[in-house]
KOLSEVEX-435959 format. One record per residue (C-alpha): y negated, x, z. Coordinates in pm, 1 decimal, padded with zeros to 6 digits. Example, Ala and Ser with C-alpha at 12.3 -4.5 7.8 and 13.67 -1.06 7.14 Angstrom:
2
+----------+----------+----------+
:        Y :        X :        Z :
+----------+----------+----------+
:  00450.0 :  01230.0 :  00780.0 :
:  00106.0 :  01367.0 :  00714.0 :
+----------+----------+----------+
***
This chain:
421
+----------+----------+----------+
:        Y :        X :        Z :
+----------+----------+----------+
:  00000.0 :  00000.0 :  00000.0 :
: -00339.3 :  00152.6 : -00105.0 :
: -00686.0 :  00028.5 :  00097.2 :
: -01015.2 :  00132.5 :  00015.1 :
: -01307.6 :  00030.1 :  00307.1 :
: -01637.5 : -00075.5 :  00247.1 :
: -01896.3 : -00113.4 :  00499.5 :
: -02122.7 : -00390.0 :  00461.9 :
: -02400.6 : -00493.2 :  00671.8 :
: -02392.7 : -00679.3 :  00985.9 :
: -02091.9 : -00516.1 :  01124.6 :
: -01870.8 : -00657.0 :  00830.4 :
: -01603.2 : -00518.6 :  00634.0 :
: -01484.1 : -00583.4 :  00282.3 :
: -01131.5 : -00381.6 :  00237.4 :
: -00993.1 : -00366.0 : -00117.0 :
: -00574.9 : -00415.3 : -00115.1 :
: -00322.8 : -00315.9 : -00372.4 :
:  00020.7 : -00372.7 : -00293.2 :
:  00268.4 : -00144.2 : -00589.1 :
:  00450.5 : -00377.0 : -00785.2 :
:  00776.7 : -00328.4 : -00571.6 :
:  00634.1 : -00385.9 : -00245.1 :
:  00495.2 : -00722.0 : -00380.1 :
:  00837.1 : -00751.5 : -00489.7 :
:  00985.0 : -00762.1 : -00140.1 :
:  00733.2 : -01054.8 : -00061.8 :
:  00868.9 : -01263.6 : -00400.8 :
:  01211.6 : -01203.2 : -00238.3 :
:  01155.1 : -01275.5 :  00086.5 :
:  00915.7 : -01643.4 : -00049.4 :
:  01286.9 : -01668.2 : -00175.2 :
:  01441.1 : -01663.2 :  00094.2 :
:  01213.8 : -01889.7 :  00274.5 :
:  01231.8 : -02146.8 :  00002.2 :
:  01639.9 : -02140.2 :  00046.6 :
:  01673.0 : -02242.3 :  00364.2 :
:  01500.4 : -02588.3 :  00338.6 :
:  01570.2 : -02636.3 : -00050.3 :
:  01788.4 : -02874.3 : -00169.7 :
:  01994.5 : -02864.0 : -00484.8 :
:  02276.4 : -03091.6 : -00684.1 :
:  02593.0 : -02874.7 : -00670.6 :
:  02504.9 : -02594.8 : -00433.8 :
:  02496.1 : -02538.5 : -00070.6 :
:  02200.8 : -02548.8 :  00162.8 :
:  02092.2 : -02190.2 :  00140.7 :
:  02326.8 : -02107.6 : -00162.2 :
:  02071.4 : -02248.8 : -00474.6 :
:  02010.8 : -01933.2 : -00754.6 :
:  01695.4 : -01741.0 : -00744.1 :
:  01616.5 : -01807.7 : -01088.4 :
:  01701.0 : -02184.3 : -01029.9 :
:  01559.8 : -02225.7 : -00754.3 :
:  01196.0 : -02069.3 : -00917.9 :
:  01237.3 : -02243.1 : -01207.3 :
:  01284.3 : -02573.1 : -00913.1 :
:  00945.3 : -02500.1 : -00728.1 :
:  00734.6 : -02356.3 : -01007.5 :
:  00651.5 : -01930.3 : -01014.2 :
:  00287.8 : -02019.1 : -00924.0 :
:  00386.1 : -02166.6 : -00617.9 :
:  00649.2 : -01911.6 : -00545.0 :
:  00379.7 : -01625.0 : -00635.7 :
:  00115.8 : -01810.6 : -00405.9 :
:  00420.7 : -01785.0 : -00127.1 :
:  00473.2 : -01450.9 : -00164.8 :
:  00088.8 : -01383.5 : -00184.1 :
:  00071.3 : -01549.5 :  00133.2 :
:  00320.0 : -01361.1 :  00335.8 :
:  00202.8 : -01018.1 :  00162.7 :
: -00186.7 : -01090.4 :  00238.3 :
: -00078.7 : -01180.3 :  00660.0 :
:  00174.0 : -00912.7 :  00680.3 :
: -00083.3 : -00610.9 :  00501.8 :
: -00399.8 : -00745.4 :  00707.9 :
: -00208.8 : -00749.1 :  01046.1 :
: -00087.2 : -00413.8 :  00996.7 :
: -00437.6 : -00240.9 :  00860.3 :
: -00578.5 : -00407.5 :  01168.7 :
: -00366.4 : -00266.6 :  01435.9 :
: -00320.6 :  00065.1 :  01237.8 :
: -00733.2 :  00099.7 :  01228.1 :
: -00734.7 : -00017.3 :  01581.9 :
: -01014.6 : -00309.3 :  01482.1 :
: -01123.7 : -00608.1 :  01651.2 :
: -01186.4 : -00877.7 :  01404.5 :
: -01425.3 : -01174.1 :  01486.5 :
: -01323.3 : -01512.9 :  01345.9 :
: -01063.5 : -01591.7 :  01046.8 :
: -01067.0 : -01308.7 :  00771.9 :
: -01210.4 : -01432.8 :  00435.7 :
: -00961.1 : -01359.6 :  00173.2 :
: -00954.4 : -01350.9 : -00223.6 :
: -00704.6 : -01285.1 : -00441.4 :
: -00776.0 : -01095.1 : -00759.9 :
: -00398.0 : -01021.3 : -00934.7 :
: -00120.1 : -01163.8 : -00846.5 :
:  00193.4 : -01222.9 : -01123.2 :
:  00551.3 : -01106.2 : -01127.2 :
:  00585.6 : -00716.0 : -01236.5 :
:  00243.2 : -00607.5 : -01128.8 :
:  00063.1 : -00476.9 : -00799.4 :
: -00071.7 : -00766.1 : -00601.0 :
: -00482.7 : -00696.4 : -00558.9 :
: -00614.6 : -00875.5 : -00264.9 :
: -00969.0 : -00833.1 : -00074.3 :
: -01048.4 : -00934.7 :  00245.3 :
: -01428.9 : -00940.6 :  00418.9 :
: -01395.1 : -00955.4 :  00805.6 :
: -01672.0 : -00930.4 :  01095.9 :
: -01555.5 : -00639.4 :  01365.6 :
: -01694.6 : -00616.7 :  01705.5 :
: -01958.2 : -00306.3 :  01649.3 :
: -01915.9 :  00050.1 :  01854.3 :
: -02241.5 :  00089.7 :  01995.9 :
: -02439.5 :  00389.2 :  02116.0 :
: -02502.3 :  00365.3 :  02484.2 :
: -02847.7 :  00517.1 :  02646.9 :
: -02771.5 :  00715.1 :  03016.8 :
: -02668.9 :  00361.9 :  03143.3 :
: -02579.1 :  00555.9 :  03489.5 :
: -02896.2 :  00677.2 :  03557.2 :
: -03045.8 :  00319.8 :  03453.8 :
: -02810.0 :  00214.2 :  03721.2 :
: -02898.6 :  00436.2 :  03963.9 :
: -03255.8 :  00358.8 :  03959.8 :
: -03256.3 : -00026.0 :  04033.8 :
: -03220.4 : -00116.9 :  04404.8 :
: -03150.2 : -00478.4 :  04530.0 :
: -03390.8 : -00583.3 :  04820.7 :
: -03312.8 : -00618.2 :  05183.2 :
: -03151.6 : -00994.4 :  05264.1 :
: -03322.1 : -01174.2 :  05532.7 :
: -03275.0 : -01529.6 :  05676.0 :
: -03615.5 : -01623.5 :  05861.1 :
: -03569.8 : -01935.0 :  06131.5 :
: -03764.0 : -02155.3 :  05858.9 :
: -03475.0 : -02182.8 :  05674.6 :
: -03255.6 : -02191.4 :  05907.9 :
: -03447.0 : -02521.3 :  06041.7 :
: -03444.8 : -02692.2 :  05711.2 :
: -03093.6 : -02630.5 :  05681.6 :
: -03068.2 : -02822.4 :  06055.7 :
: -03307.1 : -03088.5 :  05923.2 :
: -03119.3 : -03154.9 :  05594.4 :
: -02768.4 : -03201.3 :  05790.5 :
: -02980.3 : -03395.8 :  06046.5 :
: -03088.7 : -03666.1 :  05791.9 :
: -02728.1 : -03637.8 :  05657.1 :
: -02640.3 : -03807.1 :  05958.8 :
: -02898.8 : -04077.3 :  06034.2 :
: -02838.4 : -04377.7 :  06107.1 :
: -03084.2 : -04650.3 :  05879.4 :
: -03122.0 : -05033.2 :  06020.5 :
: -03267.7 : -05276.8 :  05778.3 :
: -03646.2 : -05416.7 :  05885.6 :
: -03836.3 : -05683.4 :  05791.2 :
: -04180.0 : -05491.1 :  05694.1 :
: -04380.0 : -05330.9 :  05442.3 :
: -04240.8 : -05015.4 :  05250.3 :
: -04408.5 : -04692.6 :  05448.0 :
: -04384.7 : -04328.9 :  05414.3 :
: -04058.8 : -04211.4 :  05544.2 :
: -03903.7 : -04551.6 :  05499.0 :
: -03543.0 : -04523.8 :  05341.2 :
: -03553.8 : -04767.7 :  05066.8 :
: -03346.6 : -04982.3 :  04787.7 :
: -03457.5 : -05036.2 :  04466.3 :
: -03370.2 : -05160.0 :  04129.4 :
: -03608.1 : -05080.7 :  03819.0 :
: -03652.8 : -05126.3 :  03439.4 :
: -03799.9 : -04900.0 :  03215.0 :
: -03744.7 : -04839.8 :  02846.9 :
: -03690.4 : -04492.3 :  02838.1 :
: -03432.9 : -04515.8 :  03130.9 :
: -03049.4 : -04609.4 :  03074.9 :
: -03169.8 : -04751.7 :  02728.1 :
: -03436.5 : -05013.7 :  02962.3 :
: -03125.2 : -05116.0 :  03150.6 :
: -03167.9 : -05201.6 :  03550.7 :
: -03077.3 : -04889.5 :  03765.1 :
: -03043.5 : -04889.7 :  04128.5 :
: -03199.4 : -04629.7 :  04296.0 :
: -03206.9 : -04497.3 :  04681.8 :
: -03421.6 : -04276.2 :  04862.0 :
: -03702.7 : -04169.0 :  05145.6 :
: -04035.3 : -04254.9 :  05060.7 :
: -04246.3 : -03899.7 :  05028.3 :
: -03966.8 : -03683.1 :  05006.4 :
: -03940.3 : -03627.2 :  04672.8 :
: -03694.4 : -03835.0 :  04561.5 :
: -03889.7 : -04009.5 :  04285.9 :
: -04165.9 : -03930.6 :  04126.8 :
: -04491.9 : -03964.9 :  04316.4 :
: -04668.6 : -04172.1 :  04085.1 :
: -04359.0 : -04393.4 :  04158.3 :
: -04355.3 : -04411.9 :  04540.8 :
: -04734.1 : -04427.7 :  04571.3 :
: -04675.7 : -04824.2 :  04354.8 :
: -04352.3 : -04933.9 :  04543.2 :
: -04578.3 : -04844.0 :  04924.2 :
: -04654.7 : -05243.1 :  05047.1 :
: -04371.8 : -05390.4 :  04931.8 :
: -04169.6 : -05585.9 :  05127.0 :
: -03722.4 : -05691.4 :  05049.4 :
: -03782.6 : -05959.0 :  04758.8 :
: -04116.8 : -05856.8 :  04630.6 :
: -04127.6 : -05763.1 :  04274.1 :
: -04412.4 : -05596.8 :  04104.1 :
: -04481.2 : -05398.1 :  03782.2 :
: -04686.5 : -05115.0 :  03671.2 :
: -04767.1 : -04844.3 :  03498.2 :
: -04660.1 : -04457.4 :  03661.1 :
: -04670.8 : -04158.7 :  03500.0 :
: -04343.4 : -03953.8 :  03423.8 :
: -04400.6 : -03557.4 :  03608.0 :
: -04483.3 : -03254.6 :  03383.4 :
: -04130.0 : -03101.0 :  03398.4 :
: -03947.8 : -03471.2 :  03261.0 :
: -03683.1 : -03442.8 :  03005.0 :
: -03671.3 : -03659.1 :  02696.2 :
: -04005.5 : -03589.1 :  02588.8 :
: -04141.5 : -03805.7 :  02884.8 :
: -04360.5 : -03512.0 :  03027.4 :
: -04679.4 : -03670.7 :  03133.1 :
: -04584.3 : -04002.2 :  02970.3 :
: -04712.6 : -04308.1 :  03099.5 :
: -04479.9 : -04596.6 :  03064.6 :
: -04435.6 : -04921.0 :  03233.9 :
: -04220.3 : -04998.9 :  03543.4 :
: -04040.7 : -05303.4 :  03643.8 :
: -03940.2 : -05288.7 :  04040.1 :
: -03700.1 : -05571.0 :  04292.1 :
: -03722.4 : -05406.2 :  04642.4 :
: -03400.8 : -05473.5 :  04776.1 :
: -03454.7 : -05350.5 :  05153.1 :
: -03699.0 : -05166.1 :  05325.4 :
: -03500.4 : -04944.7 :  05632.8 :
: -03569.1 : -04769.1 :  05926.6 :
: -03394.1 : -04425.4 :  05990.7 :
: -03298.1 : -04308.4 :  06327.4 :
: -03242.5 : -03913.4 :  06323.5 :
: -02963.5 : -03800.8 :  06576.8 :
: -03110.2 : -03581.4 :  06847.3 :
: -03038.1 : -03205.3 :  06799.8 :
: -02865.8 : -03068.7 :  07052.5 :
: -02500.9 : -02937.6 :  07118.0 :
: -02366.3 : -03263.8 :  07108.1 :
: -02498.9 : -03325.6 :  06761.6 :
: -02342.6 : -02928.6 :  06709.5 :
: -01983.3 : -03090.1 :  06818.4 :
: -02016.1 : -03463.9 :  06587.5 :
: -02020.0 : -03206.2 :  06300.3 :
: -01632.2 : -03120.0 :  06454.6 :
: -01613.9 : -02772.7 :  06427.4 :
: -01923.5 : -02622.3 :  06648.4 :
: -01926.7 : -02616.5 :  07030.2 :
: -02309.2 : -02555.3 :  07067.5 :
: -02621.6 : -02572.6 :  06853.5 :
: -02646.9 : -02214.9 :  06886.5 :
: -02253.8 : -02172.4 :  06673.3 :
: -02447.8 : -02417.2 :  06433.2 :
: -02699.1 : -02225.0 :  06360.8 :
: -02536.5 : -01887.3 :  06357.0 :
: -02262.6 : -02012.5 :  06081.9 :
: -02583.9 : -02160.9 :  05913.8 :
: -02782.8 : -01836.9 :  05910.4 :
: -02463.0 : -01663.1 :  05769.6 :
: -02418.4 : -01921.3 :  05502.0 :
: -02812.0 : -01895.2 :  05371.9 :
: -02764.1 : -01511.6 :  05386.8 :
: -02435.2 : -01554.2 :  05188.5 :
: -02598.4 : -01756.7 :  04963.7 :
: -02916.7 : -01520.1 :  04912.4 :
: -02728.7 : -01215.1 :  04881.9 :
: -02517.6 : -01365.3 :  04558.6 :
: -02874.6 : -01482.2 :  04452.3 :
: -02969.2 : -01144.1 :  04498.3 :
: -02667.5 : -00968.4 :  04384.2 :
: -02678.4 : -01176.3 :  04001.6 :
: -03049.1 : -01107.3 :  04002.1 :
: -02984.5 : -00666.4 :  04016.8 :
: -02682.5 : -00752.4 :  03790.4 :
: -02937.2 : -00933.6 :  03536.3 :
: -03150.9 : -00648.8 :  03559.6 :
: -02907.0 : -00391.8 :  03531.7 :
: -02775.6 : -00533.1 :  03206.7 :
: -03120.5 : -00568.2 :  03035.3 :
: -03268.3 : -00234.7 :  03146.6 :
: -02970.4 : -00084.3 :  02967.5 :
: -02946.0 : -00359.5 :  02621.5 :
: -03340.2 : -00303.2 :  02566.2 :
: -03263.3 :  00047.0 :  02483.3 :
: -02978.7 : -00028.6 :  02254.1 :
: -03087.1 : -00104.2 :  01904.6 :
: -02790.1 : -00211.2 :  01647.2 :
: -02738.0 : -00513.4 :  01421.2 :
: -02531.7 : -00806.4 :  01575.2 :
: -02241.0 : -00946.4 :  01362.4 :
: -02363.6 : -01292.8 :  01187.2 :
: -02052.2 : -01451.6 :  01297.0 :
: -02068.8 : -01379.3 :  01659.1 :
: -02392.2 : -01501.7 :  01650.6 :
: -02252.2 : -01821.2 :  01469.7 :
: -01995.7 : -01882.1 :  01695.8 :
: -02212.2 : -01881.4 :  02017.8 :
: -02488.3 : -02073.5 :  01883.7 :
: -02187.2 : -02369.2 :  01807.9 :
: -02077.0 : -02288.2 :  02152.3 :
: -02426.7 : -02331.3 :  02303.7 :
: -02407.1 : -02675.7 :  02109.9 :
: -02062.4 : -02727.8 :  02277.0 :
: -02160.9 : -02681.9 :  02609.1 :
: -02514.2 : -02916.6 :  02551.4 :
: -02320.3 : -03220.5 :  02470.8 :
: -02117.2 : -03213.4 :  02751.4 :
: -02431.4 : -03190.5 :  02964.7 :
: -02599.3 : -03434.3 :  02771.3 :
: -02300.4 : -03690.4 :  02852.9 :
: -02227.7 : -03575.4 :  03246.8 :
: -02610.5 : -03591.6 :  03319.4 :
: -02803.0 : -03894.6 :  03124.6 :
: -02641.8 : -04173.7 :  03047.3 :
: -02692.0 : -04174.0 :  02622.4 :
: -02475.3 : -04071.4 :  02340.4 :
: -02553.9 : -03692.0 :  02196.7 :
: -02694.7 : -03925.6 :  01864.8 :
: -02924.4 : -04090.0 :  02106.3 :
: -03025.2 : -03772.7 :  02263.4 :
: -03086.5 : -03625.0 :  01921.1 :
: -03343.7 : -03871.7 :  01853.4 :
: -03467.8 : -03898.0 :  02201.4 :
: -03590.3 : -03525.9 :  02144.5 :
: -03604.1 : -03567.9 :  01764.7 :
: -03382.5 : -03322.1 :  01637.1 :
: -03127.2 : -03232.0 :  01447.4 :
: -02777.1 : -03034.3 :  01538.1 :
: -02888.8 : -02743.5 :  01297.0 :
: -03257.6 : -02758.3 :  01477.4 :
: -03051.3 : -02708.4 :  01812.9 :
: -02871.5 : -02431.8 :  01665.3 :
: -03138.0 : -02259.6 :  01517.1 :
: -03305.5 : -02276.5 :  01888.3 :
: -03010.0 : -02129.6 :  02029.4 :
: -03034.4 : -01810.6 :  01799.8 :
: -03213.2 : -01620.8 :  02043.7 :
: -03000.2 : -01701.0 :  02376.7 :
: -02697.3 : -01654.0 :  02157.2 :
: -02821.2 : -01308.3 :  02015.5 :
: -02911.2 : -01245.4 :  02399.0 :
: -02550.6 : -01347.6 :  02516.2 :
: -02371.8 : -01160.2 :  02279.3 :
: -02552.4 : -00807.6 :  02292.8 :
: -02451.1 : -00836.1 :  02693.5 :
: -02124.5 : -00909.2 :  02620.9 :
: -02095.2 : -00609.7 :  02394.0 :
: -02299.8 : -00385.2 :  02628.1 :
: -02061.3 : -00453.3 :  02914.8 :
: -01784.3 : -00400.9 :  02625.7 :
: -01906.3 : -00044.8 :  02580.8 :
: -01949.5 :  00059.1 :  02898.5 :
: -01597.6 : -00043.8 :  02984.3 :
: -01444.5 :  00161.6 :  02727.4 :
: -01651.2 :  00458.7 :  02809.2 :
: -01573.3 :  00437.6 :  03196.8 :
: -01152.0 :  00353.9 :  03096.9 :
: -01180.0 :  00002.9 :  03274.4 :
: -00914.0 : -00199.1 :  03199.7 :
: -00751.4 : -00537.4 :  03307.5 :
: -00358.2 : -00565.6 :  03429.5 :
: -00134.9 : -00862.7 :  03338.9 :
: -00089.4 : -00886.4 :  03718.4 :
: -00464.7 : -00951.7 :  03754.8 :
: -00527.4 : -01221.9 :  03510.3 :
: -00188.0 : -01403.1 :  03630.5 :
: -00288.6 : -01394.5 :  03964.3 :
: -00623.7 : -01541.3 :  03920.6 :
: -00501.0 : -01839.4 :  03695.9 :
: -00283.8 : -01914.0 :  03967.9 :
: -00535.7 : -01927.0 :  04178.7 :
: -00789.3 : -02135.3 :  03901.6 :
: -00462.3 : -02378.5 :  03827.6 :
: -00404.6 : -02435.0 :  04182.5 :
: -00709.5 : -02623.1 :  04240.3 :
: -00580.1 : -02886.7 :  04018.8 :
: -00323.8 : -03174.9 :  03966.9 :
:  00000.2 : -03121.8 :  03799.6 :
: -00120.6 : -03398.6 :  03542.2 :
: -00511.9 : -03229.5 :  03529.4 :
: -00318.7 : -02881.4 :  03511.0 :
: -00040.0 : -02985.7 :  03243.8 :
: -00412.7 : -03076.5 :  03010.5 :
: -00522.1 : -02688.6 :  03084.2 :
: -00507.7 : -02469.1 :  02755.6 :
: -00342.3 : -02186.9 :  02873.2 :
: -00459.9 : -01931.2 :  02601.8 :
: -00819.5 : -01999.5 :  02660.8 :
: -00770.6 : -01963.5 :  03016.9 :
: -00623.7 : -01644.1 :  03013.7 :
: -00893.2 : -01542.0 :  02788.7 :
: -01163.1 : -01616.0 :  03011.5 :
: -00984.9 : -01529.4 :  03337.4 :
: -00955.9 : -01137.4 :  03074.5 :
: -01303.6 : -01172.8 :  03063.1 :
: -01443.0 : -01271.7 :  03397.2 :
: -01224.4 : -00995.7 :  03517.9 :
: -01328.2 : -00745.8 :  03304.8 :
: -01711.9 : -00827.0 :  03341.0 :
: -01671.5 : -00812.3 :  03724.5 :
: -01489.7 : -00480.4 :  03766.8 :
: -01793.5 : -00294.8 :  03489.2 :
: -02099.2 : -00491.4 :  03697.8 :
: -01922.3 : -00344.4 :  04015.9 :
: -01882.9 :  00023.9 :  03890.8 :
: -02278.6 : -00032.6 :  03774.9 :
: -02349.4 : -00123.3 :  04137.5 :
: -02205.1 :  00141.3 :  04262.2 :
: -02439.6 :  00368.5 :  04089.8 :
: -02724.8 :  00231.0 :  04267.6 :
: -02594.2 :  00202.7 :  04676.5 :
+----------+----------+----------+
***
C-alpha cells in the first residue's frame, strides 16, 4: 500500500491511497466471501455458490463497491494507528479507481487533534497564588438566618399584605407560561419577585384582585429587560411567619447538632468548603488562560463545529428544564435562528476547545496518563447514584469517555497546582 500526506490548513489532512492490484484483490475475495455466507442460490449450498456465479448474481459494481469498502476501513485504520493520529469526526472519503485488475486509488481528508507548542507553562504556574480563605461571622449568620426561615412556622391572617408578609399569589402575564395563571410564593422584600412587583401587590388583602403595569428588572431573560408589561394578580392569603428562636434547642430540631455552637462550627466549615472550591476553580481558570493566551495555532474547523452543536445541545435542555416553552418558542422569544445561536457560540466553543487541547499538551509533556482501574472505579461510583432502570438508560461509552476526561483534566490541573504551593 503506497500513501502520500498532504497537509492542509486547519489541522486537516488529505492522504492519497493506492492499494497494488493484488492487495485490492484480497478485498474482491474476501467481499466474496462475505457475500457467500448469506447468498442464496438454486442448486448449491449455503456458502457453496461459484465466485463467478455468484458476481455475475449481485452485479461486479456492487461487489467492487464491497470490496472498496472493506479495503478503504481496513487501510485507514491501519495508517491511523501506524501514524499514531487522533482523528476528529468521520473521515471524508472519495474514491478515484476502483475496477477488477487495477490498484484501487482512494483519498481520504480527516481533521487531527493539532501538537501544539507550549510556552514555560511551569513557571506560569508557579507565579499565580490563590488567596487566603476566610469565613467572617456575617456569613456565618446568614447561613443561621436562611435555615432559620427554613423552619418557620406561617399562620394565615386576615390583613393587608406588608413587608415581610409570606404571601400566595396567582398572576397573568403574556410573556409568562404563554399568559397562563402561575402560582407563585414568597416574602414580601426579600427578593423573591421583582420589586416593581411587590411594591403593587403591598395593600392587598386574600380575595382582592388588582392589575397593573410593573416593570420586568434589567437582567430578565426573553428580551423582557426593562419591559413594561401588564400584570393580572388574585391574592390568595396573606401570612404571618413565626421564626423559631435560635438557641441550642433549635441546634438539636435540626437532629444532628447538640448546641448552637456545633451548628455553627459545621456551618463555618461548610462556607469555607464551599469558598475554597470557589477559589480553587477560580486559580484553575487563571492558570489555564495565562498559559492558552500565549499559545497561538489554528483550531481544527470541525472541533469547533462539533462544540458549537454541543453548546446548542446543552441550551435546549436548559431551555426546557428552566422556562416552560418549546426551543421553537424560545427561538422566537429571542428572535433567532439555530445557525444565529451557533454562530454566537463560535467564540465560547473556540475558547473551550483551545483549553481542552492545552490541558491535552501538557499531559503528554508531563507523561500523565489515566488507568482502566480509575475510570471503572469512578463510573461505579457515578452509576451508583442511580436506579437499575435510570442506570440500564446510561450510555456506557460516553460515560467512560467523560469519566477519561474528567480524570485526566483533574490529575494535569493538580500537577499545575502544585507548581504554585
Amino acid at each position: 500500500m503506497k500513501t502520500e500526506i498532504k497537509n492542509l490548513l486547519k489541522s486537516e489532512l488529505e492522504i492519497e491511497f493506492e492499494l497494488d492490484e493484488q492487495e485490492f484483490k484480497e478485498y474482491i475475495e474476501k467481499a466474496l466471501g462475505r457475500l457467500k455466507s448469506h447468498t442464496k442460490m438454486d442448486g448449491f449450498r449455503q456458502g457453496q455458490v461459484p465466485n463467478d456465479l455468484l458476481e455475475k448474481k449481485v452485479g461486479t459494481e456492487n461487489l467492487l463497491m464491497d470490496a472498496g469498502d472493506l479495503a478503504v476501513k481496513k487501510s485507514y485504520s491501519k495508517f491511523v494507528i501506524e501514524n499514531s493520529l487522533e482523528p476528529i469526526g468521520e473521515p471524508e472519503v472519495k474514491i478515484k479507481k476502483v475496477a477488477k485488475g487495477s490498484p484501487f486509488l482512494f483519498t481520504v481528508k480527516i481533521s487531527v487533534l493539532p501538537d501544539i507548542e507550549l510556552p514555560d507553562y511551569k513557571e506560569i504556574a508557579l507565579k499565580i497564588k490563590g488567596q487566603e480563605i476566610l469565613v467572617d461571622e456575617k456569613e456565618i449568620q446568614e447561613a443561621l438566618e436562611y435555615l432559620q426561615k427554613s423552619r418557620a412556622k406561617f399562620s394565615q391572617v386576615e390583613k393587608s399584605a406588608e413587608l415581610k408578609d409570606f404571601v400566595e399569589i396567582e398572576y397573568e402575564n403574556e410573556n409568562i407560561n404563554k399568559g397562563k395563571p402561575v402560582k407563585d410564593r414568597f416574602t414580601i422584600g426579600e427578593g423573591g419577585f421583582m420589586k416593581d412587583f411587590e411594591d403593587n401587590i403591598l395593600g392587598m388583602k386574600a380575595g382582592d384582585q388588582k392589575e397593573f403595569l410593573a416593570r420586568f428588572p434589567e437582567n430578565a431573560p426573553n428580551n423582557l429587560s426593562g419591559k413594561e408589561s401588564n400584570f393580572k394578580v388574585k391574592m390568595i392569603s396573606v401570612q404571618k411567619m413565626e421564626l423559631p428562636e435560635m438557641n441550642d434547642e433549635f441546634a438539636k430540631s435540626l437532629g444532628m447538632f447538640d448546641t448552637l455552637v456545633a451548628l455553627k462550627n459545621n456551618l463555618k466549615e461548610g462556607i469555607g468548603a464551599e469558598k475554597n472550591e470557589n477559589e480553587k476553580q477560580k486559580k484553575r481558570g487563571e492558570i489555564l488562560s495565562k498559559i492558552a493566551e500565549k499559545i497561538k495555532f489554528e483550531l481544527p474547523e470541525k472541533m469547533v463545529e462539533l462544540e458549537k452543536d454541543r453548546l446548542l445541545h446543552d441550551l435546549k435542555h436548559q431551555v426546557a428544564d428552566q422556562f416552560s416553552m418549546s426551543f421553537e418558542d424560545y427561538l422566537k422569544s429571542v428572535n433567532k435562528t439555530e445557525e444565529d445561536l451557533k454562530k454566537n457560540f463560535k467564540l465560547e466553543a473556540e475558547k473551550r476547545i483551545k483549553n481542552y487541547l492545552v490541558l491535552r499538551q501538557i499531559g503528554k509533556a508531563e507523561n500523565i496518563d489515566v488507568s482502566r482501574e480509575e475510570i471503572e472505579e469512578e463510573m461505579n461510583k457515578f452509576i451508583k447514584k442511580y436506579s437499575k432502570e435510570q442506570a440500564e438508560k446510561i450510555d456506557i461509552g460516553q460515560l467512560k469517555e467523560y469519566t477519561k476526561s474528567a480524570i485526566y483534566n483533574e490529575k494535569v490541573f493538580t500537577f499545575l497546582e502544585s507548581l504554585s504551593k
